[in-house]
C-alpha positions, 0 to 999 in steps of 0.5 A, a space after each residue: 215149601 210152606 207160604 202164607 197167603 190168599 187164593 188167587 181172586 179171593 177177595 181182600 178183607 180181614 185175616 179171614 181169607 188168610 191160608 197156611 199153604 204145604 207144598 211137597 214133591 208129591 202134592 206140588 198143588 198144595 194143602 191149604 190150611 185155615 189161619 185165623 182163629 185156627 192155631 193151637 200152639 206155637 213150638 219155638 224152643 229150638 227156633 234159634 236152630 231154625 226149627 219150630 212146630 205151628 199146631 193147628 186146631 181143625 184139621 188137627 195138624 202139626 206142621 213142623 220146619 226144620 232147617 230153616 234160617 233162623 231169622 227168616 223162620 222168626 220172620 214167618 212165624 210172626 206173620 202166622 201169629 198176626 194172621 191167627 189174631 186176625 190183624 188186617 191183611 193188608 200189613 202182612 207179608 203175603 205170598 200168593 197160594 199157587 201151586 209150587 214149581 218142581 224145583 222148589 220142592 224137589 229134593 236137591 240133587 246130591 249125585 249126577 253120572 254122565 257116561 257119554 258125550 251126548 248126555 253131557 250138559 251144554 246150555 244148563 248149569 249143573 245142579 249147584 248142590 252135587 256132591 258127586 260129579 262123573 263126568 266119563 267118556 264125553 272127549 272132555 279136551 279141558 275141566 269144564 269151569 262150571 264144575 269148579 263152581 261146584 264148591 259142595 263136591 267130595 268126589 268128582 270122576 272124570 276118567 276116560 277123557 281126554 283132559 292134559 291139563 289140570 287148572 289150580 282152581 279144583 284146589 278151590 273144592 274145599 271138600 274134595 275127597 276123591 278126584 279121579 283122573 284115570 285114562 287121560 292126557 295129563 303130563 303133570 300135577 302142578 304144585 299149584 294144586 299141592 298147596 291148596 286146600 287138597 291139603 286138607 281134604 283130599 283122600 283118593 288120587 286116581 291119577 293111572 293111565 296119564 303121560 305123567 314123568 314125575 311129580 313135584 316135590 310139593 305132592 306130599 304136601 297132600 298129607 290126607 291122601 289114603 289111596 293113591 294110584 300111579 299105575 301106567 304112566 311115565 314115572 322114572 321117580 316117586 315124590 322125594 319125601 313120599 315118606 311124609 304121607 303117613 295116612 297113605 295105605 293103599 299104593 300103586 305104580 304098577 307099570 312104570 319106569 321106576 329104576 328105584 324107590 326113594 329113600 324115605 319110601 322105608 317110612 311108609 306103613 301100607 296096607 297095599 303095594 303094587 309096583 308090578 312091571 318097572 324096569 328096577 335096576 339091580 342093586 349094587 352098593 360097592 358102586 356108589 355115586 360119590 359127589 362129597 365136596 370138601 371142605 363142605 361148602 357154607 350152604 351145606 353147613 347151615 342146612 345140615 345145622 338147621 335139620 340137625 338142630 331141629 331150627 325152626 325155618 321158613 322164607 320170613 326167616 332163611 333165604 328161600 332157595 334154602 328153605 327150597 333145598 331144605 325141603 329136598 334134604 337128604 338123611 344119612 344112616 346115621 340120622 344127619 342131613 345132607 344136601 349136596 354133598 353126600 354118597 349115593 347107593 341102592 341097596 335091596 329092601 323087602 317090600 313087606 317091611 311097609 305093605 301088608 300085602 305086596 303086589 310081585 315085583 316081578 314074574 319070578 315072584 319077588 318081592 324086593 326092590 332097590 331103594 336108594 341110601 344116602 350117607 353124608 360122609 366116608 366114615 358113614 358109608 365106610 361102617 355101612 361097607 363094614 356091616 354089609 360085608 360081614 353080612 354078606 361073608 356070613 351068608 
């Protein structure tokens, strides 16, 4: 804390009585400098950065600030200017030289860690400057609102609680890089949260040992999501398009109630995958669900022309239910859309085809899993039977 000033009682006069006065952390009570008479240099090349040196000629000190508001420092450095020329000190702006409160220098605080109910914060504020919040085992029912106000958070952990929902205003941490939800009450993830500036931020998403069904569509709208872990809730799907998060290396919803993976599961490029203890049902594809419509309805055609063509959509120029359903299109072998009409098989897939590394699917060491496969008409899911067959006698 640097301030320009007189000693409390000192008596009003020229610049005489005027002091440059250096408070840390460790001195809080200050070192007084002289001013009058007693500057050597100014260095200002970088001021405009809020940087700048003041030299001083007895005790030979160079006093340096960086960091600092670039107009405020031009502000001080001309008051120190005005002081060393000896100006009257009733036109400077003094402050007066008392040793500095610990806030004032204290570093700001960049993490905190509460691990119990007792220690957490009840009638003060959180640091406005953490970066990382845990806040674990306080019975917290709800996410405190002071926390949301914390707009300099990259990671907050608030494992262990018992939260059930999640307020769309954690979508107001534009930094947020890692949330951590482990061991909680929550039964969903809303959109709300998809579409936020999590977008862009968001890296890890621990979201295991909740009571979560299913997640929205909107989910692999979080494009930047690296880790994610889903162990030990309720889930009897994964995110529809889960293909489109393409920075995601780590996976895992090991101990759910997934029947099968998604169709675009076969896009992922995992370094990691565990999906130990679902329910996975035994593929079948001379079994399909078969719910084409023909003649192909109005709606199908326009969404299939409008994927297949590559057309540029969004609600200022398509319906919005359509652009909702195109959002859910489905992708037959052969490359086409669908949207309702089409037929539904599982076939196997060796998980290693998008982990490196793959958790067994099962006690007896298996790593394959049924995965759904779509095909927009009989003439697709006909070359498929062909193929399939073939292989099959071929074995």
């Amino acid at each position: 804390l640097l301030s320009l000033g007189r000693p409390p009682g000192r008596a009003r006069g020229g610049g005489h009585g005027v002091y440059l006065m250096v408070c840390t952390a460790r001195d809080r009570v200050g070192a007084r400098y002289k001013v009058q008479e007693n500057i050597e240099r100014f260095f200002t090349r970088f001021v405009e950065e809020g940087k700048a040196t003041v030299r001083l000629r007895e005790p030979a000190v160079d006093v340096c600030l960086s960091k600092a508001n670039a107009s405020n420092l031009k502000n001080f450095l001309s008051a120190v200017r005005l002081a060393h020329q000896g100006t009257d000190i009733g036109s400077l702006p003094l402050s007066a030289l008392v040793p500095a409160k610990t806030s004032e220098v204290e570093k700001p605080k960049t993490k905190m860690i509460i691990t119990s109910k007792r220690d957490y914060p009840l009638t003060k504020n959180f640091p406005y400057s953490l970066e990382h919040l845990q806040a674990s085992y306080c019975k917290l029912a709800r996410i405190d609102m002071r926390v949301l106000c914390l707009k300099k958070l990259r990671k907050l952990d608030l494992s262990h609680n018992h939260i059930k929902q999640l307020p769309a205003t954690i979508g107001d941490l534009i930094f947020l890089q890692e949330l951590n939800l482990h061991d909680n009450h929550l039964e969903s993830f809303s959109g709300a949260l998809c579409n936020s500036t999590l977008q862009k931020s968001l890296q890890f998403l621990d979201l295991s040992q909740n009571k979560i069904k299913a997640l929205p569509i909107q989910f692999c709208h979080l494009r930047e999501l690296v880790n994610l872990k889903l162990d030990d809730n309720e889930l009897i799907r994964l995110p529809f398009k889960i293909g489109q998060l393409d920075h995601l290396r780590f996976l895992s919803a090991a101990r759910n109630k997934l029947p099968f993976l998604p169709s675009d599961f076969r896009k992922l490029c995992l370094e990691n995958l565990d999906l130990f203890g679902n329910p996975f049902e035994q593929p079948n594809p001379l079994v399909p669900t078969i719910q084409l419509k023909i003649p192909l309805t109005l709606l199908e055609c326009a969404a299939r022309a409008t994927v297949n063509y590559r057309i540029p959509y969004g609600c200022h120029l398509l319906p919005s239910h359509l652009c909702e359903d195109l959002e859910v299109a489905k992708t037959c072998q052969c490359g086409s859309a669908c949207l309702s009409s089409f037929i539904q098989i599982t076939v196997t897939m060796n998980l290693h085809h998008v982990a490196h590394t793959v958790v067994l699917v099962d006690n007896m060491g298996g790593t394959e899993a049924p995965i759904i496969c779509y095909f927009c008409s009989l003439d697709c899911y006909s070359q498929f039977l062909d193929r399939y067959l073939q292989s099959s006698g071929d074995h």
